[in-house]
C-alpha positions as CSV (number, residue, x, y, z in Angstrom):
1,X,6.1,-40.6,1.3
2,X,8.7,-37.7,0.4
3,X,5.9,-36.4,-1.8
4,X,3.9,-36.2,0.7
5,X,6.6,-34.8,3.2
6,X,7.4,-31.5,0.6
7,X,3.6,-30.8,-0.1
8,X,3.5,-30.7,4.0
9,X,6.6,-28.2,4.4
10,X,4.9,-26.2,1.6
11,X,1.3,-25.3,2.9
12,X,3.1,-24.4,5.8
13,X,5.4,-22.3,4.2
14,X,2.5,-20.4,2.1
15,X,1.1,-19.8,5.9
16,X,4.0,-18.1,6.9
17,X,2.6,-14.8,4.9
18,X,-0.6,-12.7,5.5
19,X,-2.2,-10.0,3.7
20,X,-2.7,-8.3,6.9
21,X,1.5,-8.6,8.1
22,X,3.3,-5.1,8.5
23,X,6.2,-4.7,5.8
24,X,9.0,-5.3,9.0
25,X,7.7,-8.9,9.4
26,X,7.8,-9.3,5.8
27,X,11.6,-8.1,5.2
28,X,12.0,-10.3,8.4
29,X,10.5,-13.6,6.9
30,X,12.6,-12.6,4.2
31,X,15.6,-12.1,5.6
32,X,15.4,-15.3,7.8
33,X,15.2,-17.6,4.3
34,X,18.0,-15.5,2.4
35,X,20.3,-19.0,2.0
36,X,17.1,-21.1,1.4
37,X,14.1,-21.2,-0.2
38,X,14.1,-18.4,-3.2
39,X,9.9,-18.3,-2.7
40,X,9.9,-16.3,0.2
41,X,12.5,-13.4,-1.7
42,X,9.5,-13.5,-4.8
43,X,6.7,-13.7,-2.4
44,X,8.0,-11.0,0.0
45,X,8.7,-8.7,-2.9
46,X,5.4,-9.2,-4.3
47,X,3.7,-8.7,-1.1
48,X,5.5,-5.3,-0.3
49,X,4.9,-4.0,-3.6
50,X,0.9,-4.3,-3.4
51,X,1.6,-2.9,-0.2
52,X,3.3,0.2,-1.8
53,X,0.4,0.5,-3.9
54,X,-1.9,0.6,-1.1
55,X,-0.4,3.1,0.6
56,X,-0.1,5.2,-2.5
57,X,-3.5,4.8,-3.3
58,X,-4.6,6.0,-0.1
59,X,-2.3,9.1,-0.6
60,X,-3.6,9.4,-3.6
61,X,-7.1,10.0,-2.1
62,X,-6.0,12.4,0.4
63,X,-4.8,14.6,-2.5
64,X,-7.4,14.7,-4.0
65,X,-9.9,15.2,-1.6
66,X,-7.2,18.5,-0.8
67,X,-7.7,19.6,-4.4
68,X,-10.9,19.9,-4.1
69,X,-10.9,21.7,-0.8
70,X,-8.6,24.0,-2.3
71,X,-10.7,24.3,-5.5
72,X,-13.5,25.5,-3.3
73,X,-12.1,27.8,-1.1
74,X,-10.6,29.8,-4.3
75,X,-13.8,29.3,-5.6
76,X,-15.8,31.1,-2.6
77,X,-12.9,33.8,-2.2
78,X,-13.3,34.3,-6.2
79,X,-17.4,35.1,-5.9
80,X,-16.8,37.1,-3.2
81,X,-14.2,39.4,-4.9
82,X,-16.4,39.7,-7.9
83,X,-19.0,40.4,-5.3
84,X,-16.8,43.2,-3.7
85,X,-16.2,44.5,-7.6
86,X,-19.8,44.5,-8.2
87,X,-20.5,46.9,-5.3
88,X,-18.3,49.4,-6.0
């Protein structure tokens, strides 16, 4: 019966977090178990860390996309210099 009882409390508990949360319900979920259970400190701290890694991935993508925006425009200003040269 008190098998039973925990395995209860425990699916609930894994329901508590979603991939889809925002990192101030996370520290919140967190925060509200800091004398209890030590799960939601491990799974709180795994969660936001993917979700740093998200987030940098994204920026990550942004940059990049810049470089080669960048990389272009110097390219086209570059040609049309040398074009400039070539007239002269």
């Amino acid at each position: 019966m008190a098998e039973n009882f925990n395995k209860e409390i425990q699916k609930e508990k894994s329901r508590d977090f979603r991939i889809d949360q925002a990192p101030d319900e996370i520290l919140r979920l967190m925060e509200s178990n800091m004398g209890g259970d030590q799960n939601y400190q491990i799974i709180g701290s795994g969660w936001l860390t993917y979700k740093a890694g998200e987030l940098n991935s994204k920026a990550t993508r942004s940059l990049t996309f810049a470089t080669w925006v960048l990389a272009f425009v110097s390219g086209v200003l570059g040609l049309f210099t040398i074009l400039q040269f070539m007239k002269m």
